[in-house]
C-alpha positions, -999 to +999 in steps of 0.1 A: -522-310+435-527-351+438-555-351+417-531-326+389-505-352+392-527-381+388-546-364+356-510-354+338-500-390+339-528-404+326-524-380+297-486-388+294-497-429+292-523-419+267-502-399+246-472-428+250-497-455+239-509-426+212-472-420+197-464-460+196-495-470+178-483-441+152-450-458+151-461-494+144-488-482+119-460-461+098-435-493+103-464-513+083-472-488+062-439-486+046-432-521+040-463-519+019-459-487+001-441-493-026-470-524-039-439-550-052-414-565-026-378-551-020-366-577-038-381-572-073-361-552-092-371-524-121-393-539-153-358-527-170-338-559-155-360-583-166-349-605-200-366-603-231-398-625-234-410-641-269-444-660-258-441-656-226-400-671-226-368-660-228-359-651-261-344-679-279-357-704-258-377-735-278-413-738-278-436-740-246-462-764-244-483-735-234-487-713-272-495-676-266-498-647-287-471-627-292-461-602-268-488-623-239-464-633-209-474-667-200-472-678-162-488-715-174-472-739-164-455-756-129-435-734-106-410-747-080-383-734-055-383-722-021-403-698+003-384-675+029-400-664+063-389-631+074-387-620+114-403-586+123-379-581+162-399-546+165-435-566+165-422-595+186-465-605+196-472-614+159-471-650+154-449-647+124-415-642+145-423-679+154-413-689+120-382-668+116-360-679+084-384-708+086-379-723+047-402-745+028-403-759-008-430-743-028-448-754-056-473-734-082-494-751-105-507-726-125-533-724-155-537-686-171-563-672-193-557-638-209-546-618-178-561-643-154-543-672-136-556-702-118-543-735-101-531-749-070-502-744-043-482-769-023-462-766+008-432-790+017-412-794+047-381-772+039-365-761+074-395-764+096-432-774+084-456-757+066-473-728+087-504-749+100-497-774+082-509-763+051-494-780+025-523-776-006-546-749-012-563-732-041-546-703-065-566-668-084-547-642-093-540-618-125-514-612-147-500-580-157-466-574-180-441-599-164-458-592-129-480-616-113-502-613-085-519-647-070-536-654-033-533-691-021-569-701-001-556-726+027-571-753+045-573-733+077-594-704+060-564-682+062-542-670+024-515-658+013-506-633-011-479-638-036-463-606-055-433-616-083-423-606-114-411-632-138-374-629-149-371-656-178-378-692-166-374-677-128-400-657-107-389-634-076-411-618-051-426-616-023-456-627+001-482-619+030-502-643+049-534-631+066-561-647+086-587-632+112-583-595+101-547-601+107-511-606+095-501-638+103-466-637+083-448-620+055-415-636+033-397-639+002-398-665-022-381-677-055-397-703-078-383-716-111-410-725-143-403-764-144-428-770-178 
């Protein structure tokens, strides 16, 4: 009877262990399953773009064909950490709402995009301490796509989608096989 006990309460611990790595692999999954951030909206809400700026705007120092959306050029605005309170052992809740000044320097040729990133103190500092590293990335429509090598050997992807001269979206850092943090972030084309 002992040994019946003993055996249907190891297979209750198993199956509990079971049931909540099903539950924290469908809580990751979803935040991933749509491929753009919450906060881009439909291609339909973006503005008209004539060489890659809103229409009527003057000429950019960066000449494209017509129709080619242009990312070229010097982006700046903010990043936004997010919290995750139902994975409270990731090492991301240790930045909650942490904000830091962000800045893309970016070079584009046809659909792909190179450059380089810097990190200011905004709220707290930079995660690590990485304040430069190096951009590649594609461009697709008014969508862009870029991962940030760091200092540290960790990156970050970065998913917006342009609106005019601003660009909304939203971001994933990863090192060791890991996520290390995930956020928003809203940067504004400079020149």
């Amino acid at each position: 009877m002992k040994a019946q006990m003993s055996e249907m309460s190891g297979e209750r611990l198993y199956l509990g262990a079971g049931i909540l790595l099903l539950l924290v692999a469908l809580m990751a999954g979803q935040g991933c399953a749509g491929g753009q951030p919450a906060a881009v909206a439909p291609e339909t809400a973006a503005p008209a773009l004539t060489n890659g700026a809103p229409a009527g705007a003057g000429e950019s120092a960066v000449s494209k064909p017509q129709g080619t959306p242009s990312f070229a050029g010097v982006w700046e605005g903010t990043s936004t950490a997010i919290c995750n309170a139902l994975m409270p052992g990731y090492g991301f809740n240790t930045r909650c709402h942490a904000i830091n000044q962000i800045r893309f320097t970016i070079l584009q040729h046809g659909t792909e995009v190179k450059g380089g990133y810097r990190c200011d103190f905004g709220n707290m500092n930079c995660r690590n301490m990485n304040d430069t590293g190096q951009v590649t990335g594609s461009a697709s429509g008014n969508r862009l796509q870029i991962r940030v090598f760091l200092p540290d050997g960790t990156s970050c992807l970065f998913r917006g989608q342009r609106r005019g001269k601003l660009m909304v979206g939203g971001y994933s850092c990863y090192g060791g096989g890991g996520l290390l943090e995930q956020g928003n972030f809203n940067v504004q084309w400079m020149y």
